[in-house]
N, C-alpha and C positions, 0 to 999 in steps of 0.2 A: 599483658604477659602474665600476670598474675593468676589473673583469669585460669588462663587457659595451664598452669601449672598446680594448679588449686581442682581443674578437671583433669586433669591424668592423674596427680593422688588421688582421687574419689577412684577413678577408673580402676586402677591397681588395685583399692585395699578392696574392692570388690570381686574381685576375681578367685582370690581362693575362698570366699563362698561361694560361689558359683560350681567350683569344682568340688566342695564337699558338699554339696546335693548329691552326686558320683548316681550312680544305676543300681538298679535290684541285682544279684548274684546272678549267675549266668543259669537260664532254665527256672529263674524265678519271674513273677507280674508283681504288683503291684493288686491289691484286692479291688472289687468294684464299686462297691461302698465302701468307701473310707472313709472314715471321721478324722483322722490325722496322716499323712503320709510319714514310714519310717527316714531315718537320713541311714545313706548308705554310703560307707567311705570301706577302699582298699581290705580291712581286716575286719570288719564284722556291721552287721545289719544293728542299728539303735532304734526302740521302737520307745514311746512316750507317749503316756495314755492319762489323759486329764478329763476334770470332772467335763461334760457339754460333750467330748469329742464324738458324734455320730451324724451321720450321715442323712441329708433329706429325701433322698434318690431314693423310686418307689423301687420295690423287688418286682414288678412288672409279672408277677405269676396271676393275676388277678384279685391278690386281697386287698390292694389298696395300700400295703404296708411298706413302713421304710424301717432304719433303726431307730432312727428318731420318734418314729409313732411309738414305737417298741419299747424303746428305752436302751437301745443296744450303743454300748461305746466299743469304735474299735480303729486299730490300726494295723495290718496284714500283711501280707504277702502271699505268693501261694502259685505253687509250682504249675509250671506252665502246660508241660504234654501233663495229659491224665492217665491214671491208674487201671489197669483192667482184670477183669476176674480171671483166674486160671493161670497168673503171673505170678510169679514171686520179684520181689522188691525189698533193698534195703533204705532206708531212713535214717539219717543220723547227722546231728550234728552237738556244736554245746553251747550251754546256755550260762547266760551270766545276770543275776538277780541283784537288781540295787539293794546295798543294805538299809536305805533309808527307806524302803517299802516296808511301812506297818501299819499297824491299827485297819488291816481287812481283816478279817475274822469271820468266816462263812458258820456263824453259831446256829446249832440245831437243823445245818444242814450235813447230808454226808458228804456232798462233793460240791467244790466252790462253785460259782458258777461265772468265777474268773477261770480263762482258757488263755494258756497258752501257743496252742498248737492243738489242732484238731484234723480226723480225715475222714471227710465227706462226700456224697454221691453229690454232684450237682446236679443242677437244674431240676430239680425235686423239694418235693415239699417234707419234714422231718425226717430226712435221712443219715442224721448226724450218725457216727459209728464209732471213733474212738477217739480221746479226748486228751489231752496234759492240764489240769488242774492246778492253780498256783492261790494260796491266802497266805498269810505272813504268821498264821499258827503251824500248820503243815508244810509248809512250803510247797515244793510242787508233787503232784502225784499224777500218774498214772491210771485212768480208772479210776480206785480207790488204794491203789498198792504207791508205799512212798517211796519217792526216786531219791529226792535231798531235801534237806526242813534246814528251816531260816537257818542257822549256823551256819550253814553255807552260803549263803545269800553275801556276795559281793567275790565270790570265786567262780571261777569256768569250769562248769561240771559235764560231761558226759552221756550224750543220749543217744539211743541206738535203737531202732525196732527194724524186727526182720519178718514178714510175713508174706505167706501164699495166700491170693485173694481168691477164697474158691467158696461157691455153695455145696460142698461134696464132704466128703470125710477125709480127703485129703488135703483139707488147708492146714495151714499151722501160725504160731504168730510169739513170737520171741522178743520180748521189751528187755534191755538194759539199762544201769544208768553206772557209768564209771565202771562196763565190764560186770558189773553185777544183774544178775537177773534176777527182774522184779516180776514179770507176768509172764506165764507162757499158757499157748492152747496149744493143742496136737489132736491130730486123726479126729477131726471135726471141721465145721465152715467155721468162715472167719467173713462174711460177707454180710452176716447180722451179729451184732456185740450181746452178747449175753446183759441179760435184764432189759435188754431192750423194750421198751414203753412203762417199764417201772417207775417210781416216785423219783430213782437216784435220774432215770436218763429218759426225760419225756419228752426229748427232743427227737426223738427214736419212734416212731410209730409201729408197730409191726404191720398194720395193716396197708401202711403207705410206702413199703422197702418197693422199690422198683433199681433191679439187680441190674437191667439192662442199662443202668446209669454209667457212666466212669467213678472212679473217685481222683479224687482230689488235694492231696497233703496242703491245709493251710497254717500260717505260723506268726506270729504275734500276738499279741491280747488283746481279748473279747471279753468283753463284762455284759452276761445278756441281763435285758431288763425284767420288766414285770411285767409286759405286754400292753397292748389298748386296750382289756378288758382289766386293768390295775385295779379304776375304782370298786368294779362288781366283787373284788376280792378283799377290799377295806385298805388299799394303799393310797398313798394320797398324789403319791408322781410315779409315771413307769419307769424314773429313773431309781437304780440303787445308791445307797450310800455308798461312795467314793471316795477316801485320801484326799485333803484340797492339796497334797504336795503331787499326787498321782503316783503315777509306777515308770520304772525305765526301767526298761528289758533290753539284752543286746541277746545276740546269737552271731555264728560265727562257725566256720565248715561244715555249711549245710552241703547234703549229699542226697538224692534220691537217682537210684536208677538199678540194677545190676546187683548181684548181692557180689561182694566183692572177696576177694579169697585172704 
């Protein structure tokens, strides 16, 4: 008798974990490399990004690479229908930064190469296009334009981009954060990001943009590494230095679809 009341307490105190596992947002996946799954409960997505977290799964494009070879740590998600050129789409949701995230420091670079949120062609090789930027000097930025800096970091702040995905002069592409506008383009494409294959964004090839791709809104953190050719560069691991406390990121009314009135 014992027994078996000693296995229904076990059974119970198990069950509301089981339930805050909860599902991705609705119109959201889960990424396909993932190094850590986010936990998903009722009011907002928690993502928790620690040093190891990457994934051994090859990218299957033929290089032979994973993140792990890479040095890529990441935890994701990432909207499910994709993006097409000659659309207009808005984006938006808010984000909420642990105040215990410090000591990343992207020094002597211009843009971290911690990502929050990123929109990408898939299934393409460097077709990365626009970026959310997070280290614990700048807080997070856009590009290189800043949204909110650490003194924010443990409040829900505000993000909004509104863009025509077009190769023509009639794209446009409108970034807020808290209602404030941090970027904008007009009467130009928005289907390649300016500096694209520069030092800041060499993730960007211009000569690899294949337009016929979709894109793709993904969201969580990404810490890329230093690649499989690290040593030919004098690093000694592809991984970067990482926080041993890591990062914990939440989000919460995410939206993409419609630009809404």
């Amino acid at each position: 008798m014992a027994y078996r009341l000693l296995s229904v307490v076990v059974f119970l105190l198990a069950l509301p974990l089981a339930a805050h596992a909860g599902k991705p947002p609705s119109g959201f996946e889960e990424a396909r490399f993932q190094g850590r799954s986010p936990q998903f409960d009722a009011d907002a997505v928690t993502f928790t990004l620690m040093r190891g977290d990457c994934s051994k799964k090859v990218y299957g494009d033929g290089r032979g690479e994973s993140d792990c070879k890479n040095g890529n740590l990441r935890s994701q998600i990432h909207t499910r229908n994709k993006q097409k050129l000659g659309r207009t789409y808005e984006y938006s949701m808010e984000i909420w930064v642990d105040p215990a995230f410090t000591n990343f420091v992207a020094y002597g670079q211009p843009r971290s190469p911690l990502l929050i949120a990123e929109w990408q062609r898939i299934n393409t090789i460097k077709n990365h296009i626009y970026e959310l930027h997070l280290d614990s000097m700048r807080g997070v930025q856009f590009e290189d334009k800043n949204c909110f800096g650490p003194k924010s970091f443990g409040e829900w702040r505000r993000f909004s981009m509104v863009v025509k995905w077009s190769k023509g002069n009639d794209g446009f592409l409108r970034v807020t954060c808290d209602d404030q506008v941090i970027y904008e383009l007009s009467g130009q494409q928005t289907a390649v990001p300016p500096l694209c294959g520069e030092q800041v964004k060499l993730q960007c090839d211009p000569k690899r943009q294949d337009l016929r791709k979709p894109v793709q809104w993904q969201i969580g953190p990404k810490l890329g590494g230093f690649g499989v050719e690290h040593k030919k560069y004098g690093m000694p691991s592809q991984f970067r230095t990482f926080p041993e406390n890591g990062l914990r990121l939440k989000v919460r009314n995410l939206y993409y679809g419609k630009l809404r009135q």
